[in-house]
N, C-alpha and C positions, 0 to 999 in steps of 0.2 A: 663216456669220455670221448668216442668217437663225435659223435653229436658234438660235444662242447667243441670239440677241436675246430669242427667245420665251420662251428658261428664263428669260428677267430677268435675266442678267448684265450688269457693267456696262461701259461702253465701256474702260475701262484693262486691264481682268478678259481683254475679247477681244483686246485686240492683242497683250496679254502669250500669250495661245495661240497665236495668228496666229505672231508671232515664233518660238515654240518652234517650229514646225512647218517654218515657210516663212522663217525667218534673214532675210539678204540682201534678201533677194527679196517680203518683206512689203509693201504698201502703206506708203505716208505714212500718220501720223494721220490729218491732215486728211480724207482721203480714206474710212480707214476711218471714221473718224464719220459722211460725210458720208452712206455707205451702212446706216451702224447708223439715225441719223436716217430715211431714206426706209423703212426692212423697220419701223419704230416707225409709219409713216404707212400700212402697209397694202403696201406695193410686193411682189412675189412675185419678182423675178428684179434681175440688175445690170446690165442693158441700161442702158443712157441711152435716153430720147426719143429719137424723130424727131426731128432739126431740120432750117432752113432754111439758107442757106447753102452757103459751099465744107467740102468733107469735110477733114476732119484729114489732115496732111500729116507728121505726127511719124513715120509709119514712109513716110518715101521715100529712094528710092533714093543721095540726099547722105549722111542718115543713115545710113543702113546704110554707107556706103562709111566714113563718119567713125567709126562705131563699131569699124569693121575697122582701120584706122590705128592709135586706141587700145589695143587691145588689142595691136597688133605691139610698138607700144613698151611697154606694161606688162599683161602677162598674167594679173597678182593682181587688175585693180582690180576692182571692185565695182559692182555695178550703181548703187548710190544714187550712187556717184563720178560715171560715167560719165554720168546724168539730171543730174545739177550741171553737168558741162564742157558740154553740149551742151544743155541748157534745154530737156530732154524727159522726158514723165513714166516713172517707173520702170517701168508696167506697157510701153512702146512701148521701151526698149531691151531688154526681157526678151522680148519678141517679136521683137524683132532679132534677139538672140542667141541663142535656137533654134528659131526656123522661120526664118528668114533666110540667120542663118550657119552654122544645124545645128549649133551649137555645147554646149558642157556642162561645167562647172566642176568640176574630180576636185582630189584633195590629193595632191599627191607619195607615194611609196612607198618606204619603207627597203630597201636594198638590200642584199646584206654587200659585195659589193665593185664596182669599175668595173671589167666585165668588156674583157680588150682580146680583138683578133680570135681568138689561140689561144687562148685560153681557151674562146672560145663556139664554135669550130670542137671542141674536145674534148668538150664537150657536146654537142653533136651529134652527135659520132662513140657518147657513150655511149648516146644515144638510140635513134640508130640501132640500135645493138647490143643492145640491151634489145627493141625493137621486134623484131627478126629473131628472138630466141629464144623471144620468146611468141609470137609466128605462127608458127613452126617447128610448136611444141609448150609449148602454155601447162602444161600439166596436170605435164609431165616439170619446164620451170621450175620450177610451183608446189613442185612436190616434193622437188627439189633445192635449192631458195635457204635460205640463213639472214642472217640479216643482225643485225647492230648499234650501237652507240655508248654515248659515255656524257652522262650530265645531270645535272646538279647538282639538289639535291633541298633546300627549307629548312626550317629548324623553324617557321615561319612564312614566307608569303609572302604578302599583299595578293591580294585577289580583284580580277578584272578587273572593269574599268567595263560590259563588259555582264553580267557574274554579277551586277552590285548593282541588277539596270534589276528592277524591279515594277511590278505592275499594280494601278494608282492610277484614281480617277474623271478624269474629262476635265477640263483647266482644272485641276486641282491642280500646286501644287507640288513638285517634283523633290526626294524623301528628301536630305538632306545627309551627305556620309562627310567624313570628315576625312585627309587625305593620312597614310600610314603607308608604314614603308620595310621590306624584305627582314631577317628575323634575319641576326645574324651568322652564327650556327650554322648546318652545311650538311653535307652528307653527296655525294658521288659513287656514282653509280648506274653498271654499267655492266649494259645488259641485249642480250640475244640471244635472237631469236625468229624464227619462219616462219608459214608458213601456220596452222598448227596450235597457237602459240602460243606463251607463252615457254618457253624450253630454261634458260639460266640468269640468274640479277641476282646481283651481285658487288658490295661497297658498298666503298669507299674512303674514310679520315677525310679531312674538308677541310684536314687538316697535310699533308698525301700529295699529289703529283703523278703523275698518270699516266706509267711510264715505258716504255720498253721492255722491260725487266724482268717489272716487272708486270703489262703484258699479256702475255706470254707464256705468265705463269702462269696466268691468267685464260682464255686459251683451252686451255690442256691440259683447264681444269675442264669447257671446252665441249667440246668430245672426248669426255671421261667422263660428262658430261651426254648427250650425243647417241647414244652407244651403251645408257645406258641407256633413254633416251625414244622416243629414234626410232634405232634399229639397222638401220632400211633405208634412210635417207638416207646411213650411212657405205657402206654395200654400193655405193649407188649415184651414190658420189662426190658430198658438197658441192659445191655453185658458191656463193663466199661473198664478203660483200659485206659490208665496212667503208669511214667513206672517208677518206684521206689524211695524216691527226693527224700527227704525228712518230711516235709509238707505233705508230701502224700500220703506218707506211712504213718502219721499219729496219729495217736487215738481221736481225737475229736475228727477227723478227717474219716475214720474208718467207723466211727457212730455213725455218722452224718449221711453215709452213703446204704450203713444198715437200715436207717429210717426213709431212705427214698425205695429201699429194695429194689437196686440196684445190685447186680450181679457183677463181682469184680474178677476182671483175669490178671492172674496175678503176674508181673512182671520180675523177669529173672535180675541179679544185680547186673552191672558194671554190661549193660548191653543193650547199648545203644543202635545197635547194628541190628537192630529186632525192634524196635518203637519206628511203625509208621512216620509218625512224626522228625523224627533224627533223620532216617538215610530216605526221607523224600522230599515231604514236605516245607521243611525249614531251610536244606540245599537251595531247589527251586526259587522261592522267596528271597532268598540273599542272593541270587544269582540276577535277581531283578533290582534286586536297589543298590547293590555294592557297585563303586564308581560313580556313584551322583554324588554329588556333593548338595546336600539339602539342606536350606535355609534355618529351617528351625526340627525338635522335635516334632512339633504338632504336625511340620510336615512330611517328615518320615511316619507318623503313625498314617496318615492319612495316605501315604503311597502301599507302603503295607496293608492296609484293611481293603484299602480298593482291589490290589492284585488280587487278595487273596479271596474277596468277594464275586471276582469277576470270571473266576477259573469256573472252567464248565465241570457239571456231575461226573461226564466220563472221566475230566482229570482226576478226583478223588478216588474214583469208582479204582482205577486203575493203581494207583500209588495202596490200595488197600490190598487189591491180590497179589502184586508185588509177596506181599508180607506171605503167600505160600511158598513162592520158590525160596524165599528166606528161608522158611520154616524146616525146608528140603534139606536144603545145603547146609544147613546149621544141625539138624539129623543125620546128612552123611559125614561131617567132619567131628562126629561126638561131642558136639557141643562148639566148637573153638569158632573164631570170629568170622564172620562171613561176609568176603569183600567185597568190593561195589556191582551191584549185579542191575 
């Protein structure tokens, strides 16, 4: 504040920064003014005086005990709430609340599903089992795994709220976008890739559902792809990693990979948060084409296959061992969701 003060900004100019910065947890006006007034009279810091008297009593041990009650029964509320019910100032319940109660304010987390106990014991079982094969022999894994899925691709899709963040002077206002939705138009991506890169992309119209059918046909293409690209990963038997779909899981899909003797890892439900493909590969990808606005399909498949052809080995190399510290954190939390890491 001192700083702002000096450039000559004005007392509405700073709170309105103060706020961006510090939400919640901003000073009262009054309060800010009252320290923009003294940094105006020459003051260098925001000590208060010496005084005489008993010492403030707003962080003792009733409050802190009262602030803990409040929050049992409502866990949203707000620091300015919480200085209202209790007639203390906002800076003394924000020091309650993290050096007192060690406390910290997070926002819920999307989850895809309520995991019950077998669900996250199968998670664990696949951790584990992923964990034991790259300590066995990471390098044999490496070289053996393919994996993949499929994603919807749009002719448009909205750029994310941190794609649109720029770098503005301090104290400016926040650029304005206007809320915009996904095209209808859409294209099905289905891509297979390893260490080394992608092996194939197979695009399906958005009139089309994935069936069992058609992924079967879609992997013969990867068989034929894979003897051409990599003809020593067939010699020395895939270990291959799709997860669950219905497409994946029928029978003619699970003939189909007995007769290539193909080795299948099997994938746990509702855990997306563990498929290479979900929390790497397909983020990245949309983070490249979301915010163009592209002419036709053809040319969205055609921005998509290039990106995803053009990524170096080490990119793949790396979104693959990713998938151990997954494997960790998804081991030390007994299975339950493991978030962006």
């Amino acid at each position: 504040m001192k700083f702002l003060v000096k450039l000559g900004w004005q007392g509405i100019r700073i709170i309105e920064a103060l706020q961006t910065v510090y939400g919640e947890n901003t000073p009262v006006d009054s309060t800010i003014y009252r320290w923009i007034s003294r940094f105006k009279e020459g003051r260098e810091e925001l000590k208060d005086d010496q005084r005489g008297g008993r010492p403030s009593t707003s962080i003792s041990e009733a409050n802190v005990e009262a602030v803990r009650i409040l929050l049992e029964e409502d866990r949203r509320a707000d620091v300015r709430e919480l200085s209202g019910i209790l007639g203390i100032s906002v800076g003394s319940v924000d020091s309650i609340l993290k050096e007192h109660l060690n406390l910290t304010k997070r926002s819920a987390r999307w989850v895809p599903k309520a995991l019950d106990e077998n669900h996250k014991q199968k998670r664990v079982e696949f951790a584990t089992d992923l964990l034991i094969r790259m300590d066995a022999d990471s390098e044999n894994f490496f070289r053996r795994i393919v994996t993949g899925d499929e994603v919807w691709i749009y002719q448009y899709d909205p750029e994310t709220k941190q794609q649109s963040k720029e770098w503005l002077p301090k104290g400016s206002r926040a650029p304005i976008k206007f809320k915009q939705e996904r095209s209808g138009k859409k294209v099905m991506a289905t891509v297979f890739w390893d260490s080394e890169g992608v092996i194939l992309v197979d695009f399906l119209d958005d009139k089309k559902t994935i069936t069992a059918q058609y992924y079967v046909e879609v992997l013969k293409k990867l068989r034929s792809a894979l003897a051409k690209k990599r003809p020593g990963k067939l010699h020395a038997r895939v270990l291959f990693h799709h997860d669950n779909a219905p497409a994946h899981s029928a029978k003619t899909t699970r003939d189909l990979l007995r007769e290539f003797k193909w080795e299948l890892l099997h994938h746990p439900p509702y855990s997306p948060d563990m498929a290479p493909s979900d929390y790497f590969l397909f983020p990245n990808l949309k983070n490249h084409i979301k915010g163009v606005r592209w002419d036709s399909i053809t040319e969205v498949k055609r921005a998509a296959t290039g990106w995803l052809l053009g990524q170096r080995a080490e990119f793949y190399r790396d979104g693959l061992e990713r998938w151990r510290h997954r494997a960790e954190k998804c081991y030390d939390l007994d299975g339950d969701y493991v978030e962006k890491s």
